[in-house]
C-alpha positions as CSV (number, residue, x, y, z in Angstrom):
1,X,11.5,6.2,-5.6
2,X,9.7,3.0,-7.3
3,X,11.0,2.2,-10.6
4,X,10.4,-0.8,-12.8
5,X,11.8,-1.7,-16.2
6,X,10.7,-3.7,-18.6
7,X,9.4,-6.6,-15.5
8,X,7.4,-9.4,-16.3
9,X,6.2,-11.5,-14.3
10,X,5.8,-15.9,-14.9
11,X,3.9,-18.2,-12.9
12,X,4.8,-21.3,-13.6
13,X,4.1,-21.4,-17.5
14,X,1.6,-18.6,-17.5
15,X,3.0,-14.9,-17.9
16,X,0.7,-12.6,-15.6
17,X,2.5,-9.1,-16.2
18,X,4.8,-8.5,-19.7
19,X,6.7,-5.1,-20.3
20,X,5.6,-3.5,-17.7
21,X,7.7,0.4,-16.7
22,X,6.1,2.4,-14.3
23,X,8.1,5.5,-12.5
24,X,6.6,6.7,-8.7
25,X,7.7,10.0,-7.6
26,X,7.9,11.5,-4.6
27,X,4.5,12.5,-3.5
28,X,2.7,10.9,-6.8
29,X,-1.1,9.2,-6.3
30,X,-1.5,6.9,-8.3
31,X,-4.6,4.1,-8.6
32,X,-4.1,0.7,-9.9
33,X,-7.3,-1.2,-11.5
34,X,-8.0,-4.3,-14.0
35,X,-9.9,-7.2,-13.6
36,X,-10.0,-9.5,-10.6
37,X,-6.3,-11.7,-11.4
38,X,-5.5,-9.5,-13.9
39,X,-1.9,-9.1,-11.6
40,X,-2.9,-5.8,-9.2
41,X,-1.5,-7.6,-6.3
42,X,1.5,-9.0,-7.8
43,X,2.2,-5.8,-9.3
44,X,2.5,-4.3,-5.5
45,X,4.3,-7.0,-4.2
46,X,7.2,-6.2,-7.2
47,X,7.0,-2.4,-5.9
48,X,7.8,-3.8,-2.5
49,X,10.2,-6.3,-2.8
50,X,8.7,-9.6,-2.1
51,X,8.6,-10.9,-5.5
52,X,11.6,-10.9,-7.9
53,X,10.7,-9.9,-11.6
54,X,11.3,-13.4,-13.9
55,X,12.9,-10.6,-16.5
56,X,13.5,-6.8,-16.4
57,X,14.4,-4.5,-13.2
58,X,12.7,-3.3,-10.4
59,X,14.5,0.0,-8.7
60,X,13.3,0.9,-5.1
61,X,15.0,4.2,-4.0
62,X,17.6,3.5,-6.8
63,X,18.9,0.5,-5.7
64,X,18.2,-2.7,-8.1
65,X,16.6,-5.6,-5.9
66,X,18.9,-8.5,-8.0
67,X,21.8,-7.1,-6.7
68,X,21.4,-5.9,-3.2
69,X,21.7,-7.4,0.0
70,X,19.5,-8.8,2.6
71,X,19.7,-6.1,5.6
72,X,19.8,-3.1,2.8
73,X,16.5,-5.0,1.7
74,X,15.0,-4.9,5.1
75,X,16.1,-1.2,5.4
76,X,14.5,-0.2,2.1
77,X,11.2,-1.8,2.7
78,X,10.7,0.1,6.2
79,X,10.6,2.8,4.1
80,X,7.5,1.6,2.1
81,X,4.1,1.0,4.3
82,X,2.2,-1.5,3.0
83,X,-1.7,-2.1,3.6
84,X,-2.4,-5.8,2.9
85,X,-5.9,-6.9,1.3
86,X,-6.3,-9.2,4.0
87,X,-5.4,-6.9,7.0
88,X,-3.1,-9.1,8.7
89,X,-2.9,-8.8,12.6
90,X,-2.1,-10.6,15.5
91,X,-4.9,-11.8,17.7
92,X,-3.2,-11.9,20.9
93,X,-2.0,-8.4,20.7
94,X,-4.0,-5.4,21.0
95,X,-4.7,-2.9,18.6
96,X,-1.6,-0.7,19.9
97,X,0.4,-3.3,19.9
98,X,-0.4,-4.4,16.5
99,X,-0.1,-1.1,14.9
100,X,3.8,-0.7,17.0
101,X,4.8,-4.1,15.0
102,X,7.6,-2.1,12.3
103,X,9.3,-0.6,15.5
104,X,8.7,-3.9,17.5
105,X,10.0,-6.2,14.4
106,X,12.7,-4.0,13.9
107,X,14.1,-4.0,17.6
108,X,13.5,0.0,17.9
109,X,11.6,1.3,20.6
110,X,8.0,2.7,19.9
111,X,7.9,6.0,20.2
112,X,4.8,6.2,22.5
113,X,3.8,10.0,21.8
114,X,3.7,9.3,18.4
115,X,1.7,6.2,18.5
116,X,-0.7,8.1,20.7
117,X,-1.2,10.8,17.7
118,X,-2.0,8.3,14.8
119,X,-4.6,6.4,16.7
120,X,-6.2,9.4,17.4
121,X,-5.6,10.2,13.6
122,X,-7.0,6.9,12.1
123,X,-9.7,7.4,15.1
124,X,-9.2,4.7,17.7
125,X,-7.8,6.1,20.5
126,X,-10.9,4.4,22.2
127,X,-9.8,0.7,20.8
128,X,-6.2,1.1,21.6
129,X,-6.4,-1.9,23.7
130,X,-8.5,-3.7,22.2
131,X,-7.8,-7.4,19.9
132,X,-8.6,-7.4,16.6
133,X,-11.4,-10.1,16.5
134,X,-13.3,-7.2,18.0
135,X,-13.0,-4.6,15.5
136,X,-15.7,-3.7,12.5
137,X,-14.4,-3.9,9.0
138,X,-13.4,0.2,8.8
139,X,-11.9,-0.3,12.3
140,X,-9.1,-3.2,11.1
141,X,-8.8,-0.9,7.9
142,X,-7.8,2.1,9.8
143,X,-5.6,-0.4,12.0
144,X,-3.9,-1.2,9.0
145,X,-3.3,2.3,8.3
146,X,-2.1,3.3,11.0
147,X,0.5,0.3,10.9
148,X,1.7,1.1,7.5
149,X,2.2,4.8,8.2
150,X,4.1,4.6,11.7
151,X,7.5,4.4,11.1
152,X,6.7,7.5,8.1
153,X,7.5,5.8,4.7
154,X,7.9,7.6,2.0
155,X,5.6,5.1,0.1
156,X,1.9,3.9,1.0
157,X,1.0,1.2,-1.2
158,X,-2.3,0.0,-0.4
159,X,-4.1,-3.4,-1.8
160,X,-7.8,-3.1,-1.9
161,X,-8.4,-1.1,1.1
162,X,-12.0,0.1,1.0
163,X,-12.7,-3.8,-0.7
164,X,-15.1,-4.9,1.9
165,X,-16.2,-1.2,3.8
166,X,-19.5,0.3,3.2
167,X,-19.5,3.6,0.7
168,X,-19.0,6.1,3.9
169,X,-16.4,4.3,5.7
170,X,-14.6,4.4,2.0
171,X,-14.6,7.5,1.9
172,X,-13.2,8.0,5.5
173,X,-9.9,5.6,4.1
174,X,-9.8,7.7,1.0
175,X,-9.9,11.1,3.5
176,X,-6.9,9.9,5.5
177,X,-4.8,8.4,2.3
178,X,-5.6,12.0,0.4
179,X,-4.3,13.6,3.3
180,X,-1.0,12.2,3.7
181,X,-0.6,12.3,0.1
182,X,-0.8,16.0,0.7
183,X,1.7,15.8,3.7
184,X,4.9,14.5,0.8
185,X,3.9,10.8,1.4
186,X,3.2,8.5,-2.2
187,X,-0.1,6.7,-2.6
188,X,-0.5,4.0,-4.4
189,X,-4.4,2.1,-4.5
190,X,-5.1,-1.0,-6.3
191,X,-8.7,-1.0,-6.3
192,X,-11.6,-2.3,-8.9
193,X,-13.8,0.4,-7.4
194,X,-14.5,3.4,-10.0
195,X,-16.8,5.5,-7.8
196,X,-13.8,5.7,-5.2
197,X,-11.4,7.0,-8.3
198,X,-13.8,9.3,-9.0
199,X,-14.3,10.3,-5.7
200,X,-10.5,10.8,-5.2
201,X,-10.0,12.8,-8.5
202,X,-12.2,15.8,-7.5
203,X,-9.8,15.9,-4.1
204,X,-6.0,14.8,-5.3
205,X,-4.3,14.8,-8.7
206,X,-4.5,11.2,-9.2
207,X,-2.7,9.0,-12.6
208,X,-4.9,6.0,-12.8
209,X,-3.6,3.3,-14.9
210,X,-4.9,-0.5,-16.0
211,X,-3.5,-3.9,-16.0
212,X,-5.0,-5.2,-19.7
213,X,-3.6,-8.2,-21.6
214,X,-0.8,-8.5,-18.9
215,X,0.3,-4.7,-19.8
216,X,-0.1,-1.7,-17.2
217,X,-1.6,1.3,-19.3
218,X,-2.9,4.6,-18.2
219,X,-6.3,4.3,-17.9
220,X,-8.9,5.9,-20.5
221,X,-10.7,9.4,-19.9
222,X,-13.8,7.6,-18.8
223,X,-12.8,7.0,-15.3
């Protein structure tokens, strides 16, 4: 599904990622950790096309991002939800309306049964019309969720996602991301926190691996 070879990744003079492979199956959990800068971020944005490697190849559903085009782009990477560190939303649309973007972006119709289902899922059929200033911190999480996962990717790459929540409300994200790992969906979390590994590990079979001296490792038994 998610393939890179031998990427590295420049900015300007500095090298943030070298010689870095990674292979993501279908239905694979993975967690990404390292230090804050160590590249956890730009290491997502390569497995979802908005950066270009400066060497070596990056594969999404077997296709090679140097050499395909535009609109096959824009179809691959509807098939890839992403859940931004930042939870990006906008203001003047309600929560429905927020979470309806992929379909509403993509000209499609929004399937209005099924939108129904995953706010009740992420637990907001209550703030379905609501704006996003008014939501808590786990409320714009599950928003964000529920966005990524609407249009059923086969990937869930997910940046930070329980980053600013309180220890319960973690474990409510981790809860819905474990489960539709287990319903054929990949997982991928980069996240610095251990306790929410751990916490995933006695639930999922989960890889963990480590950005360290610009390489991507698997992570030691520790974790």
């Amino acid at each position: 599904m998610i393939r890179l070879e031998k990427v590295a990744q420049n900015y300007g003079d500095r090298r943030l990622l070298s010689d870095v492979d990674l292979q993501m199956t279908s239905g694979a959990f993975h967690f990404l950790t390292g230090p804050s800068g160590a590249g956890k971020t730009t290491l997502l944005k390569l497995c979802y096309g908005e950066l270009q490697p400066s060497t070596g190849r990056v594969l999404l559903f077997d296709e090679d991002m140097r050499t395909i085009s535009r609109d096959r782009m824009a179809d691959t990477r509807r098939r890839i939800g992403v859940i931004h560190q930042d939870c990006r939303f906008l203001d003047h649309l309600s929560v429905a309306d927020n979470v309806a973007l992929p379909f509403t972006a993509a000209g499609l119709p929004t399937p209005k049964s099924d939108l129904r289902e995953l706010l009740a899922w992420v637990g907001l059929t209550e703030q379905a019309e609501a704006r996003p200033p008014t939501l808590s911190g786990g409320e714009r999480q599950r928003a964000a969720l529920a966005r990524a996962v609407i249009a059923s990717p086969s990937v869930v790459l997910a940046d930070e996602p329980t980053g600013n929540l309180d220890w319960d409300m973690s474990l409510r994200i981790l809860s819905l991301l474990v489960e539709l790992n287990r319903m054929g969906t990949a997982v991928m979390i980069a996240t610095h926190d251990l306790n929410l590994i751990r916490a995933a590990k006695a639930q999922v079979s989960a890889r963990v691996l480590r950005i360290a001296d610009r390489k991507l490792q698997a992570a030691g038994a520790d974790l």
